[in-house]
N, C-alpha and C positions, 0 to 999 in steps of 0.2 A: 395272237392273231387267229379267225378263224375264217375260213374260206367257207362260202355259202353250197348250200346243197338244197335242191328245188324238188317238192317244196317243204317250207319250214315249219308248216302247221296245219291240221285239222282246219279246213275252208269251213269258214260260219258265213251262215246266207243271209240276206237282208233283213228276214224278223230277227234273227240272233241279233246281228250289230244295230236295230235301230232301237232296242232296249237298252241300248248305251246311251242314247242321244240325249237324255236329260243329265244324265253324269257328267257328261263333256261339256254341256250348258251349264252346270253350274261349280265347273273348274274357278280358282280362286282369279279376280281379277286385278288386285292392284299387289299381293305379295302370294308369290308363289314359291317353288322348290326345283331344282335341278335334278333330276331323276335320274339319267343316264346320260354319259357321253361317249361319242362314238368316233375314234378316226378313221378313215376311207383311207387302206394302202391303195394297193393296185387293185385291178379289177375283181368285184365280189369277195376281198379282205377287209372284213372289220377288227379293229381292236376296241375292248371296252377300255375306258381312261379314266382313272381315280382322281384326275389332278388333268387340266388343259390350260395351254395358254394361247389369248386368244392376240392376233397379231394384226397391223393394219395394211399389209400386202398380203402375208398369208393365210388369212383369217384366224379357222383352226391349226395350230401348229404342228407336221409333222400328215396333214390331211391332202389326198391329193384334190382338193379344189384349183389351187396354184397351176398345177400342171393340165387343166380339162381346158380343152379349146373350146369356145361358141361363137355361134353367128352373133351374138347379142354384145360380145366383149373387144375390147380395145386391137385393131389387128389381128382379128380372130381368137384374142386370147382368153383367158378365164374371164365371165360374167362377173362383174363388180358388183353387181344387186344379188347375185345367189352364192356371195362368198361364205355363208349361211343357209344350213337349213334344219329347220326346227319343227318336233313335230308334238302334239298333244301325249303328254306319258296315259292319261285318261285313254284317248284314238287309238294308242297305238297297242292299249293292252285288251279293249275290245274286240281288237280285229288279232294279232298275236296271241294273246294270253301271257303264259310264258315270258317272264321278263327278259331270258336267254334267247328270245326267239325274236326281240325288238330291233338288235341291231340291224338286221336285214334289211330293213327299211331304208337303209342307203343316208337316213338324217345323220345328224351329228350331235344334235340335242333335243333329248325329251323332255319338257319341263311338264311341269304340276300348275299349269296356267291356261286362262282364258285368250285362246287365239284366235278370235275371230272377229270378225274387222270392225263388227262395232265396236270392242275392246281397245284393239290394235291397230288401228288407221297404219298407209302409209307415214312413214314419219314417225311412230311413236320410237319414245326410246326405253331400252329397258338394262339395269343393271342388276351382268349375272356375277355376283359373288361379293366384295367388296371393290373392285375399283374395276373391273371389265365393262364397259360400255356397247350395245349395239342399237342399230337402228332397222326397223322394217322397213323394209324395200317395195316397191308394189309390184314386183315380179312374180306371178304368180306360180303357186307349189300341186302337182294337179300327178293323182295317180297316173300311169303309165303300166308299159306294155310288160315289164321290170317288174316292179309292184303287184300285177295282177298275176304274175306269173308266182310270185314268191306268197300273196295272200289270197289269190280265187277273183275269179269275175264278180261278185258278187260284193267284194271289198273295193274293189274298184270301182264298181257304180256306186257304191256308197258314198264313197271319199269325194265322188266329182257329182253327186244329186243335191238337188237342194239345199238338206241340212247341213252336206259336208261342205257345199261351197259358202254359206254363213256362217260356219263356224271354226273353217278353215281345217277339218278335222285332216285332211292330208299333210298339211301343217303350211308352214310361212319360209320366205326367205328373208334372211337380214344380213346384215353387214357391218364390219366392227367399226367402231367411234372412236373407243377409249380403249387401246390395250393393258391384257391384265390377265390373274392367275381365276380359273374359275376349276372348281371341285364339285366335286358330287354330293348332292345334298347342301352344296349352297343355296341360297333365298334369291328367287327371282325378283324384281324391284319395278315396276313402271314409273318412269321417272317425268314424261312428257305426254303432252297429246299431240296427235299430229296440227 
């Protein structure tokens, strides 16, 4: 487990990060890779995860999703559309670098795939591993005060300016379908369209 310490990288400014932006456009779209996973203890603890499993009340297993209150969820409880959140391994090594440096990001999974909505509609479904199933949510994933604090103003208008909102470069929310064991360096799969 490592507890976050602000901030976590060298701020790169919008000509640095929009020399990514063709990178991230041509992330793979219909089979991709699990790059990193990530559990959310308590506040500002991440653990990296060799091995996760993905559950249908608790999303990620062992992630405090289960335990976050919102205005958006059942009785004020956890959001059912953001029991996931996924973000571009392409986005987030642009703006981090440092693969040690990604977890901060607060995601839980970085794939090696095309997340942007013409890709990924609401609805699409996609399988991470051999039998995990999830679904995109149309809850939208949008830098924050958090974010900008741990990558620079500069990352943050990035993530939420145009190219970042088509190509969803702050990443997605989804939500699990099929529970199942997913690994690092498993094959990401698009299984449906919305």
């Amino acid at each position: 487990m490592q507890a976050m310490t602000e901030p976590v990288v060298d701020y790169r400014d919008l000509a640095q990060l929009d020399t990514h932006v063709d990178h991230i456009r041509n992330a793979p779209s219909t089979v991709g890779t699990v790059d990193l996973i990530v559990s959310r203890q308590a506040h500002a603890e991440r653990t990296v995860l060799d091995t996760a499993t993905l559950d249908l009340d608790e999303g990620l297993a062992g992630d405090s999703w289960s335990q976050r209150p919102s205005r958006n969820g059942p009785d004020g409880g956890p959001d059912p559309d953001s029991q996931l959140n996924i973000m571009s391994s392409r986005a987030i090594a642009a703006i981090a670098g440092d693969k040690e440096h990604w977890r901060h990001a607060g995601d839980q999974f970085f794939l090696d795939f095309d997340l942007s909505h013409d890709n990924l509609p609401a609805g699409t479904r996609l399988r991470l591993g051999d039998d995990a199933v999830i679904e995109i949510t149309p809850k939208s994933h949008n830098g924050c005060a958090k974010f900008r604090g741990r990558y620079g103003l500069d990352a943050m208008r990035w993530v939420n300016g145009p190219a970042g909102k088509e190509l969803r470069i702050r990443g997605l929310c989804a939500k699990v379908i099929v529970p199942g064991t997913v690994h690092c360096g498993d094959k990401v799969m698009r299984l449906t369209d919305a």
